[in-house]
C-alpha positions, -999 to +999 in steps of 0.1 A: +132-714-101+163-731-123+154-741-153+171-748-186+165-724-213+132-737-230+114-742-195+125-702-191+104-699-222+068-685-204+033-688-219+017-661-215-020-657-221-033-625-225-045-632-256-057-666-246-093-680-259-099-646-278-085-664-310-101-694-323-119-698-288-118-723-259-104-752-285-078-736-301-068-723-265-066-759-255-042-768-286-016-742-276-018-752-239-014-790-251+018-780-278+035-758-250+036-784-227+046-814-254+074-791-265+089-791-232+074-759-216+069-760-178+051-719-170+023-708-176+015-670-166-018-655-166-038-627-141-070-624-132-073-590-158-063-604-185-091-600-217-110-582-192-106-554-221-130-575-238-167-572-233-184-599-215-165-628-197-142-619-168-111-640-161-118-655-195-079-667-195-076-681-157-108-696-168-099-712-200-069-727-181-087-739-155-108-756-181-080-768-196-060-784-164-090-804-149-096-816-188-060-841-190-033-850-164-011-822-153+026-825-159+046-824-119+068-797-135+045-773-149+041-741-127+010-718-130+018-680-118-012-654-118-016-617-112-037-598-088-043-565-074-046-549-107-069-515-105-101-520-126-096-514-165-121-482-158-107-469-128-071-473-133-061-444-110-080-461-084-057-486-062-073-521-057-038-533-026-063-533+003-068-564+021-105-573+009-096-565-030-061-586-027-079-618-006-109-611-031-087-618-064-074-647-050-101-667-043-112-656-076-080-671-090-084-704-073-115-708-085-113-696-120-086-723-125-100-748-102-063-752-082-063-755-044-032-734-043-016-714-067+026-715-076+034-685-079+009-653-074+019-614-091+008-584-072+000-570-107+008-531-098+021-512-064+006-488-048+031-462-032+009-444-012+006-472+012+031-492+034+048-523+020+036-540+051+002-534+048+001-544+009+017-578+019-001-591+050-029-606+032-003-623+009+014-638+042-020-645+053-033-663+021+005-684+020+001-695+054-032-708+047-018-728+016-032-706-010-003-696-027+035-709-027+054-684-040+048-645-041+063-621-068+056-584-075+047-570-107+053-531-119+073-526-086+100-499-084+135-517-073+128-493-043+099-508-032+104-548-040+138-543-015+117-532+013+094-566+008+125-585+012+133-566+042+098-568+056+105-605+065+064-604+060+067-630+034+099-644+010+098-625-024+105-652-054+096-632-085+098-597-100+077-593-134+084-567-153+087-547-190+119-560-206+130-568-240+160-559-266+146-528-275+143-523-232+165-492-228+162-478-262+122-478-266+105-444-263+087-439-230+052-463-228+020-452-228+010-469-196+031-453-168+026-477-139+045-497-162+079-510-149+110-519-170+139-539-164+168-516-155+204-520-138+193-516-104+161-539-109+188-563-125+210-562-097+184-565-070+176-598-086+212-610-088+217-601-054+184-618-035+180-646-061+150-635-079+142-651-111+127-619-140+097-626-158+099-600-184+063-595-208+065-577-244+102-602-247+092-602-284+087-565-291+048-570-306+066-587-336+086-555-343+117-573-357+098-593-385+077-557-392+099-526-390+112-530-428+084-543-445+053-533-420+062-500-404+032-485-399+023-516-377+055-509-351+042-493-318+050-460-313+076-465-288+099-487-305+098-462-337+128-445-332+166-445-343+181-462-321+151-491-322+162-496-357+197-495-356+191-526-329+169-538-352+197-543-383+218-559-359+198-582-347+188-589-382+227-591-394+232-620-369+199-635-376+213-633-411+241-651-404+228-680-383+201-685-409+175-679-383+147-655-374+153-618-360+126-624-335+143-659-324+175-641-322+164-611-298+149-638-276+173-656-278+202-627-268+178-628-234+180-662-226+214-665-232+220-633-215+216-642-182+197-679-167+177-647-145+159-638-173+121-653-181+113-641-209+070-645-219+056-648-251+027-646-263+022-667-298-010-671-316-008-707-328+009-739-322+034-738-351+046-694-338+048-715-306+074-742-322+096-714-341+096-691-308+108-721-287+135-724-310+155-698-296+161-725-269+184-739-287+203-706-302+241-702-289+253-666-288+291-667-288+307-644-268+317-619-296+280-617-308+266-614-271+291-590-260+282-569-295+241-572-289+250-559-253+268-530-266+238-523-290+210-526-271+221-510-236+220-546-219+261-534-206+245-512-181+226-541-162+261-553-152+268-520-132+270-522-096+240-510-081+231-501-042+200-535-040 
């Protein structure tokens, strides 16, 4: 998955259609893909949280590739296998649920086969083998190209690779600056990126799509919006990466948000960082960071800072 650092850029779409509807949907699908962005990611959850429609954002991207030519380069990657939003003790890894949410995905956005598919959560109480033989199945059948795994322990994602069942491509996972100085989430089947999980990737070639890369807007709100930070990026050390970031934003006249996605991308070429913007014009100033070059004084100061030293340990995956 080598790309240069805009096309590392990922849309995500949690959000999508819920603001401004089908139309303005369309417009940010139609910007991201004019301003040089090549992935998509989506999951067959997402605004299920929402009454009514289900797979409102497959859906709406569905819509939105049968409407005008697709690009060769752009890449759509889903997300299965997630537990209903009601039930969310209640593992949905069997065979029937996984094969289930596919078809569902390949109908919601109208693809024959789909680029890259998430298992969206793990489910440790069952084999790795088991979890992935309807993936194998549905790849051999030329429903899917590429697998990854979602909210996966680095534990568990090295015996997929060893299973030989099917190649793992992807890990998705919690990561951002504020990654190993947030307080702990309030969802624990939630995954961040660590040293070993870092590692792993180095070492088996996996490319690290990391969602909440922007912090929920926490570096253009913790001075003048505090009571709008979530909860787990309201500490000390959140803010002392916070003035950092802002001191070199400062400095390169640029955004604090741009700069802490930029620190990612210029972190490591592993690193996929999606965002999530709510109109065409956040969309042009986040894809700015593209184009941000970190010199080595500054990166090797935000590493300090933010923790990001400790993914270069050695680690046993």
């Amino acid at each position: 998955m080598a790309r240069n650092d805009k096309q590392r850029i990922v849309l995500g779409s949690s959000h999508l259609g819920l603001d401004g509807g089908t139309e303005h949907a369309f417009r940010l699908l139609d910007a991201f893909v004019a301003l040089g962005g090549t992935i998509i990611d989506t999951a067959a959850v997402y605004s299920d949280w929402i009454p009514g429609e289900k797979g409102r954002s497959e859906r709406i991207i569905g819509d939105w590739l049968q409407s005008r030519p697709r690009p060769p380069e752009l890449q759509i990657a889903t997300k299965g296998g997630h537990p209903f939003l009601d039930s969310m003790s209640t593992s949905r890894l069997d065979a029937n649920s996984i094969l289930s949410d596919i078809e569902g995905s390949l109908r919601r956005l109208r693809v024959d086969e789909i680029d890259l598919y998430y298992l969206h959560r793990d489910d440790e109480g069952r084999p790795v083998e088991e979890i992935l033989k309807p993936l194998a199945d549905a790849r051999s059948q030329g429903k899917i190209v590429e697998v990854g795994l979602s909210n996966w322990r680095p534990a568990r994602i090295l015996a997929a690779i060893e299973s030989d069942l099917i190649p793992i491509a992807s890990n998705q996972l919690f990561g951002n600056a504020l990654s190993f100085v947030a307080g702990p989430l309030a969802d624990a089947s939630i995954i961040r990126l660590d040293g070993a999980a870092y590692q792993q990737a180095r070492r088996h070639s996996l490319s690290m799509m990391l969602f909440s890369s922007q912090c929920q807007g926490f570096f253009n709100r913790w001075k003048t919006r505090p009571d709008e930070v979530p909860s787990h990026y309201g500490n000390p050390e959140c803010l002392r990466v916070a003035k950092d970031i802002a001191d070199v934003a400062d400095g390169l006249d640029a955004d604090p948000t741009t700069i802490a996605l930029a620190f990612l991308l210029n972190f490591s070429p592993l690193l996929f960082p999606v965002v999530g913007p709510k109109s065409s014009e956040q969309l042009e100033a986040t894809l700015q960071a593209s184009a941000v070059h970190l010199d080595d004084q500054t990166l090797t100061a935000l590493r300090s800072v933010t923790g990001y030293d400790k993914l270069l340990t050695n680690s046993v995956f």
